[in-house]
Each structure stands twice: as C-alpha cells, then as structure tokens.
C-alpha positions in Angstrom: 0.0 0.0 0.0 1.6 3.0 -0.9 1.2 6.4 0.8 -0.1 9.5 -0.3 3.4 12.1 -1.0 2.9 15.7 0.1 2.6 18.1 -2.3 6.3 19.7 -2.2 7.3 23.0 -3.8 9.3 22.8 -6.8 13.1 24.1 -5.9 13.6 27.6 -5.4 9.5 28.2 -5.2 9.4 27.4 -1.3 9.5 29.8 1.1 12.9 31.6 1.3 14.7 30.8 4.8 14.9 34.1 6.7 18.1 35.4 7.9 18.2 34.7 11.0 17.9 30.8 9.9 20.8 31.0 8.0 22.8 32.7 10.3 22.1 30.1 13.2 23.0 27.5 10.5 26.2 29.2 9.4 26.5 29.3 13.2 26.0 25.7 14.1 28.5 24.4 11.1 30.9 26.5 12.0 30.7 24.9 16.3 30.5 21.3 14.2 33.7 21.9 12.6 35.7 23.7 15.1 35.0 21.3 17.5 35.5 18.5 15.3 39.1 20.5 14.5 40.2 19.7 17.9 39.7 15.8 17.5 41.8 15.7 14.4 44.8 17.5 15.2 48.1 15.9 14.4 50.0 14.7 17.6 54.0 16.2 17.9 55.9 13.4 18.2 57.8 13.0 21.9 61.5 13.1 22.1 62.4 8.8 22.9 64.4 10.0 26.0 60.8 11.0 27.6 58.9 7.8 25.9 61.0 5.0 27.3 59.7 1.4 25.2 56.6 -0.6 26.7 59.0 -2.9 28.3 59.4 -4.4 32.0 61.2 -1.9 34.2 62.2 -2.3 38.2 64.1 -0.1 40.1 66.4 -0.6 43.4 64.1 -2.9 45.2 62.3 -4.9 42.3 64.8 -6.0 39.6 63.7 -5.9 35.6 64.4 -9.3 35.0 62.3 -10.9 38.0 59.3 -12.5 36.9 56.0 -11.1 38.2 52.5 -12.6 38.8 49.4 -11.3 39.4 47.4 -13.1 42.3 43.9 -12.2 43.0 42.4 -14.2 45.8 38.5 -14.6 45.9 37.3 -14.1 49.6 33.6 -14.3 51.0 32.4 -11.8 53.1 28.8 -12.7 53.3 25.4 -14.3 52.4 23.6 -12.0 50.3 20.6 -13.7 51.9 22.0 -12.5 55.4 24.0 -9.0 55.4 23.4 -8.3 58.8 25.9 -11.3 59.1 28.5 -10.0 56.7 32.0 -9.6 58.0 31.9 -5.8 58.7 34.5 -2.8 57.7 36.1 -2.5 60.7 36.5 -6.8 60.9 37.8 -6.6 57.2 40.3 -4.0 58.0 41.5 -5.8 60.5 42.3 -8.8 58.8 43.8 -6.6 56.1 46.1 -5.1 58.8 47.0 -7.8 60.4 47.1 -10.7 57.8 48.0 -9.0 54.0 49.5 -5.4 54.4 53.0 -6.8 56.7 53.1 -9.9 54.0 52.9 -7.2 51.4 53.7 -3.7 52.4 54.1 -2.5 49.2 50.8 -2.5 48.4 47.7 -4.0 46.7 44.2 -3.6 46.0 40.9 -4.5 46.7 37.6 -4.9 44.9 34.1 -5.5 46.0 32.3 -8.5 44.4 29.2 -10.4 43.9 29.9 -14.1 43.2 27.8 -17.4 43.1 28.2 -21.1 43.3 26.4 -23.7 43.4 26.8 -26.7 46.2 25.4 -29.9 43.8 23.4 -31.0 46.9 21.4 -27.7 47.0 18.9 -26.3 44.2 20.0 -22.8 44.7 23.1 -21.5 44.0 25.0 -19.7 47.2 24.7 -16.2 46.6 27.8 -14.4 47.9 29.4 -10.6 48.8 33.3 -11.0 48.4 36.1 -9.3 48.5 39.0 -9.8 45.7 42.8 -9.1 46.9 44.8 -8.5 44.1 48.4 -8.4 44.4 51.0 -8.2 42.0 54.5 -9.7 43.3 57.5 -11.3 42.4 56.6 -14.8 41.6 59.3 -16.6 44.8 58.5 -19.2 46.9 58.6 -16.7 49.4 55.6 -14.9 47.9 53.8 -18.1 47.5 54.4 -19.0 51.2 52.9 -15.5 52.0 50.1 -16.1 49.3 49.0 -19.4 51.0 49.2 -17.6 54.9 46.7 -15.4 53.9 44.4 -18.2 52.4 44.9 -19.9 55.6 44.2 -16.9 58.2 41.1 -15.9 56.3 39.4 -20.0 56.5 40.9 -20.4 59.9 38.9 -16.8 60.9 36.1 -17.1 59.4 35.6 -20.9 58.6 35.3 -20.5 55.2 35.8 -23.9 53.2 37.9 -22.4 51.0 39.7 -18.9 49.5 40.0 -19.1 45.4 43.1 -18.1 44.2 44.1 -17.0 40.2 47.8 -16.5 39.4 49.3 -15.8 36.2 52.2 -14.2 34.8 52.1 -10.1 34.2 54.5 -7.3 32.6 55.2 -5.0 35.5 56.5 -1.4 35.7 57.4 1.2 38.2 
C-alpha cells in the first residue's frame, strides 16, 4: 500500500529561509567543525628520552628481570541472603592489617564482588558478597608462602571452606 506524497514546492518556489535561519546554521557548522578540528589535530611526536619502550622496568628494590605474577584471591564476606551477618569494615580491616599489608607492604588492591556457586546438593546457588585481593609480586616461593598464609588466616577466621586463588604471569613497571 503506498502512501499519499505531500505536495512539495518545486526548488527555489518554497519559502525563502529568513536570515536569522541562515545565520544560526552558518553558526552551528561552523561549532560542528571547530569542534570536530580539535579531534583531528596531528600529535607532535615526543622526544624517545621521555617515551622509554613498553617494556618491563624495576628499580632498586624490584629487579627488571624478576618474573611477576598477578594473584587475586576470591574471599567471601557474606550471604547475600544474610548481610546483617556479613564480615563488617572495621572486621575486614583488620584482617587486612594484620594478615595481607606486613606480608605485602608495598601495596595491593581490593575490589568489592558479587559471586555465586552452586553446592550440587542444593537447588539454589549460594549467593555471595566477596572481596578480591589483588596483588601483584615477584613470583618466589617466598611470595607463594605469604600467598598461602593469607588463604589460611582468612578459613581459619572465618571458617570458610575455602579462598579461590588466580595467578598468572604479568609485565610489570614502576
């Protein structure tokens, strides 16, 4: 079924746009393109002695040729069933304190996280708040040792049945 067309003028028999159309037009281009100007600008290239290669790089305390992993462990906080039972700031900073930060004073992070699993002897999955501790260290058997202490303070405190752990190999700079 086709639909009626409008009766159009015939070019250059419409109604002439007024001025102040065509200047708010003119106007509008003319924003379009300046501000378009700034995305295409060519970049100056940096001198290398400021753009050192993409490359691993250590310093005094962390050699360049040490390998380096990237460990996050998986930690559950809670039942997202039960908050009011969730391990609170002040407990979790605590453990952080005491447990991670003199194993790994140089630092590391930590993320808040939703995760689930199921238990094959239950229809519903477990539903659960979690922390993730990730840490980027030399890969040693010392670090593994202090890796595996932290997995074991955090069951032994909270009986948990277990603390996931993901390693793998990273390209580290400082």
């Amino acid at each position: 079924m086709a639909l009626p067309l409008r009766h159009l003028p015939a070019p250059g028999q419409g109604p002439k746009p007024t001025r102040s159309l065509r200047v708010r037009f003119l106007a509008s281009v003319l924003l379009a393109g300046a501000s378009l100007a700034g995305c295409t600008t060519p970049r100056t290239a940096v001198p290398a002695a400021n753009n050192p290669p993409a490359a691993l790089q250590g310093d005094s305390q962390r050699p360049a040729l040490a390998r380096w992993l990237r460990t996050e462990l998986y930690l559950a906080v809670g039942r997202v069933d039960a908050p009011g039972a969730s391990l609170n700031e002040t407990g979790w900073r605590a453990f952080l304190d005491r447990e991670v930060t003199p194993r790994f004073p140089d630092g590391f992070s930590v993320v808040d996280a939703y995760g689930q699993w199921l238990d094959r002897t239950r229809p519903e999955p477990g539903r659960l708040l979690s922390k993730v501790i990730v840490i980027l260290h030399e890969d040693t058997p010392a670090r593994a040792a202090d890796i595996d202490a932290i997995r074991v303070a955090w069951k032994r405190q909270t009986g948990a049945q277990s603390v996931l752990r993901a390693s793998s190999p990273v390209d580290v700079s400082f």
